[in-house]
C-alpha positions in Angstrom: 79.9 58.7 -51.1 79.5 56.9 -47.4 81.6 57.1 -44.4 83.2 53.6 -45.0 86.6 54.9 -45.7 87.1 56.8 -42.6 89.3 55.5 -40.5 88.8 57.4 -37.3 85.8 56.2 -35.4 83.0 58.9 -34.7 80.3 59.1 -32.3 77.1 61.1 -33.3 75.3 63.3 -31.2 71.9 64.2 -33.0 68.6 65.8 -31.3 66.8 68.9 -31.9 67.6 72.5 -30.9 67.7 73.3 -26.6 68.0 69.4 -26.1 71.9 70.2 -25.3 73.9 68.1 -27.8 76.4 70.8 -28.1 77.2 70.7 -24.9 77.6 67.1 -24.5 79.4 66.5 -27.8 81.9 69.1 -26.9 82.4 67.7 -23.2 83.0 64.3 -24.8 85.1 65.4 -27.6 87.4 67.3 -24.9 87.4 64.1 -22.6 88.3 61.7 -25.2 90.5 63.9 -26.5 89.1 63.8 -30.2 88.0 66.5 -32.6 84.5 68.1 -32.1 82.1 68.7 -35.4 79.7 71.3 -34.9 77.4 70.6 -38.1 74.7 72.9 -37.1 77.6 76.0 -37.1 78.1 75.0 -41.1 74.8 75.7 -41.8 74.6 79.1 -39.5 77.1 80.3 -41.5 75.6 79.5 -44.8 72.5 81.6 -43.3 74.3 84.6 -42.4 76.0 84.9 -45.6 72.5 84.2 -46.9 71.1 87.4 -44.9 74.9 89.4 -46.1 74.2 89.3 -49.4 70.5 89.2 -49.9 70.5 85.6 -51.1 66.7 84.3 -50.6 66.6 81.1 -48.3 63.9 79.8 -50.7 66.3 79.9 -54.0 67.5 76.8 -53.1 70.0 76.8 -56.6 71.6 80.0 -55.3 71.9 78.9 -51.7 73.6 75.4 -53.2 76.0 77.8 -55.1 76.9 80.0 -52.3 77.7 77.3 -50.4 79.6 75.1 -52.6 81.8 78.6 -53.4 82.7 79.5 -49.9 86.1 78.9 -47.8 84.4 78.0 -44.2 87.3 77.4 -41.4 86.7 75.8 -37.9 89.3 75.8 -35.3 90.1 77.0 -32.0 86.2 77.5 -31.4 85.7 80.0 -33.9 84.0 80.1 -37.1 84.6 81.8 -40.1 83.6 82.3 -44.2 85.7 83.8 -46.6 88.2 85.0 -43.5 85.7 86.7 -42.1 85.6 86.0 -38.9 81.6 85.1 -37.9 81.6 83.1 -34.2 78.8 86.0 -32.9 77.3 86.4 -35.9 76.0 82.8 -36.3 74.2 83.1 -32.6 72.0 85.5 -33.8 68.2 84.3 -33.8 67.7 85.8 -37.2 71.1 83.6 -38.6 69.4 80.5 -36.6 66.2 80.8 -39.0 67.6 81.5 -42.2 70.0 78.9 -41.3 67.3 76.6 -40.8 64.8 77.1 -43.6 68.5 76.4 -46.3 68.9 73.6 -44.5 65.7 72.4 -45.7 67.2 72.4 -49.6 68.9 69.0 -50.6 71.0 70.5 -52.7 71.9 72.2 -49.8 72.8 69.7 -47.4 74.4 67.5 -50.4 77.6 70.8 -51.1 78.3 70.5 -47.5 78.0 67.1 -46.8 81.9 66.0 -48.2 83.1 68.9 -45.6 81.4 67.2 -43.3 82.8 63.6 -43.5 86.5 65.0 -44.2 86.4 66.8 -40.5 87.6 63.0 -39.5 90.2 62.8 -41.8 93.5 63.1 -40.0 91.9 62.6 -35.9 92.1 60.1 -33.6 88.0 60.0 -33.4 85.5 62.5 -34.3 82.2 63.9 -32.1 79.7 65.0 -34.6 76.3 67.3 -33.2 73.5 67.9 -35.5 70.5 66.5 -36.7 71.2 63.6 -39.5 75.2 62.9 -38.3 73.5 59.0 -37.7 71.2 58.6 -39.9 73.0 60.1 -43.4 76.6 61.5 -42.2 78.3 59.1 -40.3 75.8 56.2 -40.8 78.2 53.5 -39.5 79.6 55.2 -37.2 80.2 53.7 -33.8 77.9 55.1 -31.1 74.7 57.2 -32.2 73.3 58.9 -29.3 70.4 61.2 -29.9 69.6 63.6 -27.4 66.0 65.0 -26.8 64.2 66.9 -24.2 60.1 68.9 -23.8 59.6 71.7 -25.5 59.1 74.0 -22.5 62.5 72.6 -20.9 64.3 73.5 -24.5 63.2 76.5 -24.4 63.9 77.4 -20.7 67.1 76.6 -21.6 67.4 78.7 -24.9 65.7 81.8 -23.1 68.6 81.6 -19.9 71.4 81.5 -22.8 70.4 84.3 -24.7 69.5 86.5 -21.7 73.2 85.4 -19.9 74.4 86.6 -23.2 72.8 90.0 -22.5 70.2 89.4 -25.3 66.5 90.7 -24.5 63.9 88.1 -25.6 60.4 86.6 -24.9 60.4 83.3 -23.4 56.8 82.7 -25.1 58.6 83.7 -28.4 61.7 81.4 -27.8 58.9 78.7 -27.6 57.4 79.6 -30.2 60.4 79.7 -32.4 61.7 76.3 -31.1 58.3 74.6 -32.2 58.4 75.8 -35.4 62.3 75.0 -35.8 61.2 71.0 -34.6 58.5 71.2 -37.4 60.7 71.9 -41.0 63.4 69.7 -39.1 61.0 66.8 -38.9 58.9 67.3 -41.7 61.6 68.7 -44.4 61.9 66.0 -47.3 65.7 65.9 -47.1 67.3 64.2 -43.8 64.3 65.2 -41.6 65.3 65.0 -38.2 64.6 61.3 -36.6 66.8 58.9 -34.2 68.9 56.8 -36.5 67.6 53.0 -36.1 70.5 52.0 -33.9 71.0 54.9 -32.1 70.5 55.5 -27.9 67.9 57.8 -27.0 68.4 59.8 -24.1 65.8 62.5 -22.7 67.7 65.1 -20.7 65.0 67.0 -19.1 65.5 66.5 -15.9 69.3 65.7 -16.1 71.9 68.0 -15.6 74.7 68.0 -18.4 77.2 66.2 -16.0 74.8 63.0 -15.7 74.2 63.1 -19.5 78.1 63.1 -20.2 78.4 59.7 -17.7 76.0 58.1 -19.1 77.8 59.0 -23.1 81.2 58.0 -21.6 79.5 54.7 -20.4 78.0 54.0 -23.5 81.2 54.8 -24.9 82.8 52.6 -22.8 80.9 49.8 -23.4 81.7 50.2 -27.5 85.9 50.4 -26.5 85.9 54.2 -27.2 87.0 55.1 -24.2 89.0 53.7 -21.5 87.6 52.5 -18.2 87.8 54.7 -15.1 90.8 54.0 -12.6 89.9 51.2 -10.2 91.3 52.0 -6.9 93.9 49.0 -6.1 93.5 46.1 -2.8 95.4 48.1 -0.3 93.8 51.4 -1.5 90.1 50.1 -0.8 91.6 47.8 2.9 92.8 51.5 4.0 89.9 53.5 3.0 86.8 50.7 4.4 89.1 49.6 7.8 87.7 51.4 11.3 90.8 49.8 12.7 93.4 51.5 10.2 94.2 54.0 12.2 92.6 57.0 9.6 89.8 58.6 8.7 88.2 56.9 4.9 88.6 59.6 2.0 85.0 61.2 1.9 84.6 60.0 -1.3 86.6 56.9 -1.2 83.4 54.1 -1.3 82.2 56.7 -4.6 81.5 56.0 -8.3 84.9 56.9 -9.8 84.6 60.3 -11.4 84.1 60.1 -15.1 
């Protein structure tokens, strides 16, 4: 099955774990007003009902079967399996590993895949985060943008999260963690994590998220995804740049619009 028949038009966010692609996908999503597709929360839940009920993340058969048998539900930004409800759950580092290591397993990846593709069915455009929405997902979809950032700024970032969330951790372990989370992503045999051929790669290290969403919505833009910013009109732009019009210019008249 490919994504040929959808008829919504997606953007893919892709990049590995810290390098903020949640963050921009859902700022996109809520600007253009489309769906959001967390991917990577699919296969966090698959983990912690892994970890429930003992299932081994190396059995990849009984992983496949678990997942093909349960009832996941995204909406409203929660998560859940089963209707359990399992939004905190999923955060947990433990959940992020197990999750990781099943998403190594083809036959893994393969029962989830359809739910994946369907989250587009009924939307008027889809933003998808994870690690293979460009290159096996959505592979024609319309903009791929894959996110990346160091190591040690990934895991700065990590580290700051968990401890705003109360959580007590190492940043040396964090670090340690998010290396070894980059090396089964690249190096697992089924959709190891790479920039699709066509996508725009886009290091966020030193940019805050409110640069990396301009330059998305420019690049979305540019594909006629998204509408153009309000120009300000002749009279607007005489009033705001004449000494002689009698007021002072808007601080931020001569600006970039705001995006």
């Amino acid at each position: 099955m490919t994504d040929r028949h959808l008829s919504a038009p997606v953007i893919c966010v892709d990049g590995p774990s810290g390098s903020g692609k949640g963050s921009l996908a859902t700022a996109l999503a809520e600007r253009l007003g489309w769906r959001y597709l967390d991917s990577g929360a699919l296969y966090r839940v698959i983990g912690a009902v892994a970890l429930e009920r003992g299932v081994a993340t190396d059995n990849e058969a009984a992983l496949a079967s678990l997942a093909q048998g349960l009832e996941i539900k995204l909406a409203d930004g929660r998560i859940g399996a089963d209707g359990i409800d399992l939004s905190q759950r999923i955060r947990d580092e433990a959940v992020a590993a197990a999750a990781s290591e099943a998403a190594r397993h083809p036959q893994v990846r393969q029962a989830i895949l359809d739910q994946q593709r369907r989250a587009a069915d009924g939307t008027s455009g889809l933003v998808a985060d994870g690690r293979d929405m460009g290159t096996v997902v959505f592979p024609g979809a319309e903009l791929k943008i894959f996110l990346d950032a160091s190591v040690e700024e990934r895991a700065q970032r990590r580290h700051k999260q968990l401890r705003n969330k109360g959580v007590a951790v190492n940043l040396r372990k964090v670090l340690a963690n998010i290396r070894d989370r980059d090396e089964r992503d690249e190096r697992r045999a089924a959709s190891p994590l790479r920039p699709a051929s066509d996508a725009v790669i886009i290091d966020s290290t030193h940019m805050a998220i409110a640069d990396v969403l301009r330059q998305a919505l420019d690049l979305a833009r540019e594909r006629g995804l998204a509408e153009a910013p309000p120009v300000a009109s002749q009279e607007q732009r005489k009033t705001s740049t004449n000494p002689r019009s009698g007021r002072a210019p808007h601080p931020r008249a001569a600006s970039k619009p705001k995006t």
